[in-house]
C-alpha positions in Angstrom: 14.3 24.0 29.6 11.0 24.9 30.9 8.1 22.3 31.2 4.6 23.5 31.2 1.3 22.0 32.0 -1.2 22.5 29.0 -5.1 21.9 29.9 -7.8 21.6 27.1 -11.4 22.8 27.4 -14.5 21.9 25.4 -13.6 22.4 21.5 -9.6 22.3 22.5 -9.9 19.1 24.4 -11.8 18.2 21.2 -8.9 19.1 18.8 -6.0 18.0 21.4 -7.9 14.5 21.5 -6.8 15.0 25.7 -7.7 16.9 28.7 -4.3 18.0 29.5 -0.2 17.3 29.1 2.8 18.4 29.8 5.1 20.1 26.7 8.5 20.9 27.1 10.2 23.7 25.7 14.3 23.6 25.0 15.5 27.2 25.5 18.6 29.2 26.5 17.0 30.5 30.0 14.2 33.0 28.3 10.6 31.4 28.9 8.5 30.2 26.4 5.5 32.5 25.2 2.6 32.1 24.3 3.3 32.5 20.5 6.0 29.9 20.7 2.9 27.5 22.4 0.5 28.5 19.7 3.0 27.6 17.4 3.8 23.7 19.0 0.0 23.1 19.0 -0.7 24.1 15.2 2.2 21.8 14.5 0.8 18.8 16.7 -2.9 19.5 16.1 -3.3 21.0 12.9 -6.6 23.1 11.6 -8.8 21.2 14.1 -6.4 23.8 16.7 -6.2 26.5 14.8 -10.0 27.0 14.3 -9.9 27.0 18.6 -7.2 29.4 19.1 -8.5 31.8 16.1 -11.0 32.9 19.1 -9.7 31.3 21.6 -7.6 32.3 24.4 -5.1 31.4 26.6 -5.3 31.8 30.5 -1.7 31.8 31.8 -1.3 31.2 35.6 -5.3 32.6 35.9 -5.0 35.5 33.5 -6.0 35.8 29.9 -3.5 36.5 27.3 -4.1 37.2 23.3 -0.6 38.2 23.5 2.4 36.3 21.5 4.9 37.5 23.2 3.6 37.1 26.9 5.7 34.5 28.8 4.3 31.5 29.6 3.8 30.0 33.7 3.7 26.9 34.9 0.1 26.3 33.5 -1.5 27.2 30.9 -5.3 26.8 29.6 -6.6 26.4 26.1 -10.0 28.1 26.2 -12.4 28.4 23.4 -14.7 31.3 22.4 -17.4 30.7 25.0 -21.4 31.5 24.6 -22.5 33.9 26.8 -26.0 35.0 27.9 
């Protein structure tokens, strides 16, 4: 069982409704990834989510990850597409 520390940002605190919390992932000692955390905030937060992480990203433990199959850290950021200048 592995629990990890989720934190929301702009749009994805928007969609979460929350700034951060704590999932839980049951699991025979392999890590949760990223596409099994993708997958637990559809389910919880629906299309609101999914238009986020469509072009989004996730920073595990500091480091950006697309990747489904990356295992997740201890903390994990939801990050929207940011404007840039």
């Amino acid at each position: 069982m592995a629990t990890i520390t989720v934190r929301y940002f702009a749009a994805a605190a928007e969609a979460a409704g929350r700034d951060q919390e704590q999932l839980t992932f049951d699991g025979a000692g392999a890590l949760p990834t990223v596409g099994a955390l993708r997958a637990e905030l559809l389910g919880r937060y629906g299309d609101s989510m999914a238009k986020v992480l469509r072009s989004g990203s996730f920073l595990v433990d500091g480091k950006v990850s697309r990747d489904d199959s990356r295992p997740l850290g201890e903390t994990v950021d939801i990050l929207p597409p940011f404007a840039g200048g």
